[in-house]
C-alpha positions in Angstrom: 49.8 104.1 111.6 50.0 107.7 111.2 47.3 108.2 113.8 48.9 106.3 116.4 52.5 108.1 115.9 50.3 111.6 116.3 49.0 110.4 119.5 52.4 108.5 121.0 54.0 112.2 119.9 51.1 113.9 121.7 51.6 111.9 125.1 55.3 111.7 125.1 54.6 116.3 124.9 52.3 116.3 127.5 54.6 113.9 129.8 57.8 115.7 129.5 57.2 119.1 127.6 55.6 120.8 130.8 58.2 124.0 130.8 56.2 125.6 133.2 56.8 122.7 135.8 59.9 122.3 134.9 61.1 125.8 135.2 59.3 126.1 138.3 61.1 123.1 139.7 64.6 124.5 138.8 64.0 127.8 140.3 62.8 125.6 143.6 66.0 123.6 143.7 68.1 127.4 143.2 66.2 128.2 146.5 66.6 125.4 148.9 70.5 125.3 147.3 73.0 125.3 150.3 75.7 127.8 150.4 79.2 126.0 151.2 80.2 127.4 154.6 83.9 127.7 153.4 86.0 128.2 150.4 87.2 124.9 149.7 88.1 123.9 146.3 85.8 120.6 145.7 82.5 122.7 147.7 83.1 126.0 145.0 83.3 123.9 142.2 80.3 122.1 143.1 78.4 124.9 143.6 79.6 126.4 140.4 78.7 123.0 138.4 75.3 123.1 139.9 74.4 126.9 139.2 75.9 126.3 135.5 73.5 123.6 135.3 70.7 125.2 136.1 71.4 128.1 134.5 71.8 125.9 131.2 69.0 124.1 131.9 66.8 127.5 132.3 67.9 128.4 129.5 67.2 125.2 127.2 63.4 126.3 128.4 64.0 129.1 126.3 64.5 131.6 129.7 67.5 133.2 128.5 68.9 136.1 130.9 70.1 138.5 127.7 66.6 138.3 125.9 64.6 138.8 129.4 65.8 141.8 131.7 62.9 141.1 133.8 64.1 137.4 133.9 67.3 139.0 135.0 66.2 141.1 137.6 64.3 138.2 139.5 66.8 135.2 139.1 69.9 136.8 139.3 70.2 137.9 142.7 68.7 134.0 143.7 72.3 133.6 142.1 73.9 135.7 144.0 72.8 135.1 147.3 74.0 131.2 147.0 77.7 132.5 146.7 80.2 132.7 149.4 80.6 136.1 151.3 84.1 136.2 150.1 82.9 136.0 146.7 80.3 138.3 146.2 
């Protein structure tokens, strides 16, 4: 019994615990993000709810931006440049 929990555990890792993929994929859906073309209420806080959740998401990889200043320097300005003009 022991052996088959080691090797459901082992299959259920190498399904979903691909953090390289999964970071790659995240940073993918920061590029091809739209930025709203006007300051609407609803559009902002969209696109604040879905750069939180990335960021959070990033960061439950274990890609946090205080720990990594190189991490920092690279995704922060994808961050940036999916803001409004008016908000940069």
């Amino acid at each position: 019994m022991n052996d088959n929990y080691s090797k459901a555990f082992q299959d259920l890792q190498n399904r979903f615990g691909r953090k390289h993929l999964l970071t790659n994929e995240l940073v993918k859906s920061l590029l091809i993000l739209n930025i709203p073309k006007k300051a609407y209420g609803k559009l902002l806080r969209d696109q604040y709810n879905t750069l939180q959740n990335r960021m959070r998401s990033l960061e439950s990889l274990g890609l946090k931006f205080d720990d990594d200043p190189s991490l920092s320097m690279v995704l922060l300005p994808i961050f940036e440049t999916k803001l409004l003009c008016e908000l940069k």
